[in-house]
C-alpha positions in Angstrom: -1.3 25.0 -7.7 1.8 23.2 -8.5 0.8 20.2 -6.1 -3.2 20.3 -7.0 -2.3 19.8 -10.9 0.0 17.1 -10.3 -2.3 15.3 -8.6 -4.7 15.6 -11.0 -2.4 14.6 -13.7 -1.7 11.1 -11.4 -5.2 10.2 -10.8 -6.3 11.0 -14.6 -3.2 7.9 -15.1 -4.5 6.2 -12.4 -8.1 6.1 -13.6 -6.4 4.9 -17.2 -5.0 2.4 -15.8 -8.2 0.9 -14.0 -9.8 1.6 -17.0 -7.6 -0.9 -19.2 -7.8 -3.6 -16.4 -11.2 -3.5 -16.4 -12.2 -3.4 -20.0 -9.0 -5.2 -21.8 -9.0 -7.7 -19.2 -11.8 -8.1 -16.4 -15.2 -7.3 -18.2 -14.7 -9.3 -21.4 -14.2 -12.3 -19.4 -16.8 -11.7 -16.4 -14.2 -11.5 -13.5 -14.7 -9.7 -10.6 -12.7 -7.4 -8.6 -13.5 -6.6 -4.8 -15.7 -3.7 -3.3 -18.0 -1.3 -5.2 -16.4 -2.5 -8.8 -17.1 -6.0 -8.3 -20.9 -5.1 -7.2 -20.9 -3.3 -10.4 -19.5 -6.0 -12.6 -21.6 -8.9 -10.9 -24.5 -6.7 -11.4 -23.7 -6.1 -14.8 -22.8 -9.8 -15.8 -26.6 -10.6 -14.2 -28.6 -8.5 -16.0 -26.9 -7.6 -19.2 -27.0 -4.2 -18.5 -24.2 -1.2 -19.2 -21.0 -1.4 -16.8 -20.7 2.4 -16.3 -24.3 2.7 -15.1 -24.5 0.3 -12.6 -20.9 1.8 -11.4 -22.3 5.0 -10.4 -25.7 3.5 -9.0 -23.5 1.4 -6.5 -20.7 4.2 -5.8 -23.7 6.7 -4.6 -24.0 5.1 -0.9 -20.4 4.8 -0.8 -20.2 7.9 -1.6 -22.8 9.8 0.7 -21.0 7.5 3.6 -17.5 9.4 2.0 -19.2 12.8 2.6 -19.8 12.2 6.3 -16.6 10.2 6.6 -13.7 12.0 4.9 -12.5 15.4 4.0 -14.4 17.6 1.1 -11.5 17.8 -0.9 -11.1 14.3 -0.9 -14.7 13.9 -1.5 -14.9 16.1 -4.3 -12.2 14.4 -6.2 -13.5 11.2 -5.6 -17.0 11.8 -7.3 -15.1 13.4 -10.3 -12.8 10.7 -10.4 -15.9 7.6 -10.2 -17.2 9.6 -13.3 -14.6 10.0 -14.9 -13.8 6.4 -15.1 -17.3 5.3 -15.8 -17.2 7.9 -18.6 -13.9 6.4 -19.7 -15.4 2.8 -19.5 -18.3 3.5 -21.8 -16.2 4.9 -24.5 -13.4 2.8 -24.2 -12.8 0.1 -26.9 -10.5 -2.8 -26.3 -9.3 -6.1 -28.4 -9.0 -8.8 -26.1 -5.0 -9.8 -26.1 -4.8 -13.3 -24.2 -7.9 -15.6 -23.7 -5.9 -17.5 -20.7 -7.5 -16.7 -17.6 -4.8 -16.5 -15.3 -3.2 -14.1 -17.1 -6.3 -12.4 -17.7 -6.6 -12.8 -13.2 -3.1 -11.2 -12.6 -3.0 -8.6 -15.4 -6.6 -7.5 -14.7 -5.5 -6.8 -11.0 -2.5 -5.7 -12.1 -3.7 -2.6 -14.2 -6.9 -2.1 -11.6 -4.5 -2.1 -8.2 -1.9 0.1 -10.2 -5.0 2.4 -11.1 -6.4 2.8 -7.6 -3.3 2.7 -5.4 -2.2 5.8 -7.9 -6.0 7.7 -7.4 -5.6 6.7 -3.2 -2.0 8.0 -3.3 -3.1 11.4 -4.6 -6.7 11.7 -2.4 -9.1 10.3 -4.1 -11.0 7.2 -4.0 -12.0 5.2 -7.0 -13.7 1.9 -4.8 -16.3 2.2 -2.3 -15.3 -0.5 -0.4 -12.5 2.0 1.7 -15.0 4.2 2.3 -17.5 2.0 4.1 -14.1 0.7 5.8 -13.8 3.9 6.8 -16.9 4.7 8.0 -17.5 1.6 10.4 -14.2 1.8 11.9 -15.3 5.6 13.2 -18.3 4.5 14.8 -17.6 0.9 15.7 -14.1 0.5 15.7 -13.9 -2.7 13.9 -10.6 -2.4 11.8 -10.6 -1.5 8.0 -9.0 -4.3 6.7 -11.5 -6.5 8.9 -14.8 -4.9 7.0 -12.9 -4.9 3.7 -12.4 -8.7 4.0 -16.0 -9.4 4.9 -17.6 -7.0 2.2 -15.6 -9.2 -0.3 -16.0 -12.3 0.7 -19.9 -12.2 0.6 -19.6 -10.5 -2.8 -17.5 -13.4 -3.9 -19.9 -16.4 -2.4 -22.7 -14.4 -4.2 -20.6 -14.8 -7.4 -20.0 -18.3 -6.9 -23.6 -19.3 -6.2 -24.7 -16.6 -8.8 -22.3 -16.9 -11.9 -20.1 -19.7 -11.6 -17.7 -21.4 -8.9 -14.7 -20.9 -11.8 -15.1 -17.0 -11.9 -15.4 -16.7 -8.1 -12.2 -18.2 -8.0 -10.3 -16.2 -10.5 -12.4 -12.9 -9.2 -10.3 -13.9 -5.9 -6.7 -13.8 -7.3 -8.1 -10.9 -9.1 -8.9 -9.1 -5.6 -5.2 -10.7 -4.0 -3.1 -9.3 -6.9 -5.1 -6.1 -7.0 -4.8 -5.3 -3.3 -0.9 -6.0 -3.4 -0.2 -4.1 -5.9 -2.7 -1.1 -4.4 -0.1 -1.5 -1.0 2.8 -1.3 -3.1 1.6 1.9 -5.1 0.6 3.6 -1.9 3.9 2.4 0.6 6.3 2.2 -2.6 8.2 -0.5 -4.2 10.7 -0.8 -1.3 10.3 -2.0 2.0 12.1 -0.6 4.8 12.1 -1.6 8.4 13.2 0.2 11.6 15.3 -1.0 14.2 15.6 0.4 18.3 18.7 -1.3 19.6 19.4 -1.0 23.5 23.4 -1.9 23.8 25.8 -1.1 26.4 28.1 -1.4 23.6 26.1 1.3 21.8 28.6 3.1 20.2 30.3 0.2 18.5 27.1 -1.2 16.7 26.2 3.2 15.9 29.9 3.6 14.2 29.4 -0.4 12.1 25.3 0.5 11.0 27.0 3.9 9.6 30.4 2.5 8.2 29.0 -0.8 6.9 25.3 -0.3 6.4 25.6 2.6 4.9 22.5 3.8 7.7 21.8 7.2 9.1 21.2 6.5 12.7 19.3 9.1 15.8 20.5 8.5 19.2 18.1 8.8 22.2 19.1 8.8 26.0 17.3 6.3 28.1 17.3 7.3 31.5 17.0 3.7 33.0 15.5 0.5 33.1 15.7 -3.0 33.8 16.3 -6.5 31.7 17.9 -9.2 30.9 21.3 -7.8 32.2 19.1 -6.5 35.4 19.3 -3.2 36.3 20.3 -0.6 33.7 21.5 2.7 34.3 21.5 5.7 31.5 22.3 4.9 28.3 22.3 5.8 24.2 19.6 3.6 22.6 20.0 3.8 18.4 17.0 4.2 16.2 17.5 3.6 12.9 16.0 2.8 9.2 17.3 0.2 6.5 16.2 -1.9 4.0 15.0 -4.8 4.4 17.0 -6.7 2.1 19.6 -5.6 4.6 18.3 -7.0 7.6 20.3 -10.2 7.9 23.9 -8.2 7.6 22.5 -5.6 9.9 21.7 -8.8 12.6 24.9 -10.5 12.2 27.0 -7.0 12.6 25.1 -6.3 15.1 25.9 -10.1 16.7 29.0 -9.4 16.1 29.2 -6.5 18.5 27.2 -7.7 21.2 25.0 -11.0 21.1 22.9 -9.4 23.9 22.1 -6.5 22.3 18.0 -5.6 23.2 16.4 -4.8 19.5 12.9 -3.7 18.4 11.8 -4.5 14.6 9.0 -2.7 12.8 7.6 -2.0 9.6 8.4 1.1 8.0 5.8 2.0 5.8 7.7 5.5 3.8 11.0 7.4 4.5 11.3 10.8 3.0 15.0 12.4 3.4 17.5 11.3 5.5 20.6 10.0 5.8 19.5 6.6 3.9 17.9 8.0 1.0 20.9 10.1 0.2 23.6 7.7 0.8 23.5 4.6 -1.0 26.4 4.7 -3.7 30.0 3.3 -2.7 31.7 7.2 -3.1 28.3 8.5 -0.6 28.9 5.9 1.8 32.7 7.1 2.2 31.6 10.2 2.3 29.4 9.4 5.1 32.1 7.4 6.3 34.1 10.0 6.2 31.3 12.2 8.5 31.2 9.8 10.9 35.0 9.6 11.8 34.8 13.9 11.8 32.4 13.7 14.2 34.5 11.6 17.2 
């Protein structure tokens, strides 16, 4: 119960927040966002006609293609959540703060992506656009992000020839800053990346990514293989997590060590617990300092 009302408590701030990018900012000035909203603004700007209504018309294929494509419970809260907002919409009154467009642009994505990476984050779905994503990646198995970028850019050549060339534009920096801040809502605000190192000096570079780095670091026995040194026999490979603004120190101690040393690099989209999330002040990296020599 805990869990469900906190969820609903994000969403309802997440559907505020879309909410005040699209009326303080977006709607005054005819910019479009991607997917199902953008349908509904074009629609809207083309025949004079109320936002809200035209949002739920387009949402209800995305939304019958959400009942065959995701879970109930996410379905459910997404058709309460689409309501709610285009309740919130119609009711809503805003005085326009800034009559430049590009801040109009970035703030209008700003407030729209914070909106529906919130509602995403907690299982619903406030743009249709994911949904039909979704859907034709099941049966097809074209990638989400593909569809996604075709959906949008035929609604924004449709607003160029439509409306103006000048709004499509803007629409599109709308769409960029909304989408980046949607990934940074739903991954978080900072960006880790995870390292496999295969060293015969192994040891060395585990003791330095925990002294110095400040890492927590899971050891893994390789039986075998063969590289740049030829034929290898058993051996501790390191897998570990930092942040990125780490990476560069993490390369050079690791250089340091051994220049030879095989490593993997990957995005790391969320860590939750850990050694890393627990250690990052000076007196917690002794500490962990401190484990690490207990443990030889």
């Amino acid at each position: 119960m805990k869990q469900l009302l906190s969820e609903i408590t994000q969403i309802a701030i997440g559907i505020f927040l879309a909410s005040i990018g699209l009326k303080l900012f977006l709607l005054p000035n005819g910019f479009l966002d991607g997917g199902a909203t953008g349908i509904a603004i074009l629609l809207s700007e083309l025949f004079n006609f109320n936002i809200s209504i035209f949002l739920l018309i387009v949402s209800i294929p995305f939304l019958i293609l959400a009942w065959f494509s995701l879970s109930r419970r996410i379905f459910i809260k997404s058709v309460l959540s689409i309501l709610t907002l285009a309740i919130i919409i119609h009711f809503e009154e805003f005085t326009p703060i800034t009559e430049d467009k590009l801040l109009i642009a970035i703030f209008g994505g700003l407030f729209l992506g914070a909106g529906i990476g919130l509602t995403i984050k907690n299982g619903a779905v406030l743009d249709g656009s994911e949904i039909l994503g979704i859907f034709i990646n099941e049966r097809l198995g074209i990638g989400i992000g593909k569809v996604i970028l075709v959906f949008n850019a035929i609604l924004f050549a449709a607003t160029a020839l439509l409306l103006s060339l000048e709004i499509a534009m803007y629409s599109v920096l709308t769409f960029i800053v909304t989408a980046k801040i949607i990934d940074l809502m739903i991954e978080g605000f900072e960006d880790y990346v995870g390292l496999t190192i295969i060293s015969p000096k192994n040891e060395a570079i585990n003791t330095e990514l925990i002294k110095t780095i400040g890492a927590g670091t899971t050891l893994y026995q390789g039986s075998g293989g063969f590289g740049k040194r030829g034929e290898t026999l058993k051996q501790d490979i390191i897998h570990t997590v930092i942040n990125r603004i780490d990476i560069r120190r993490t390369y050079n101690l690791i250089d340091k060590i051994d220049k030879n040393a095989f490593i993997i690099e990957f995005d790391v989209n969320k860590i939750k617990g850990g050694v890393y999330t627990k250690f990052l002040s000076k007196k917690s990296l002794q500490k962990l300092s401190s484990y690490n020599k207990a443990s030889k």
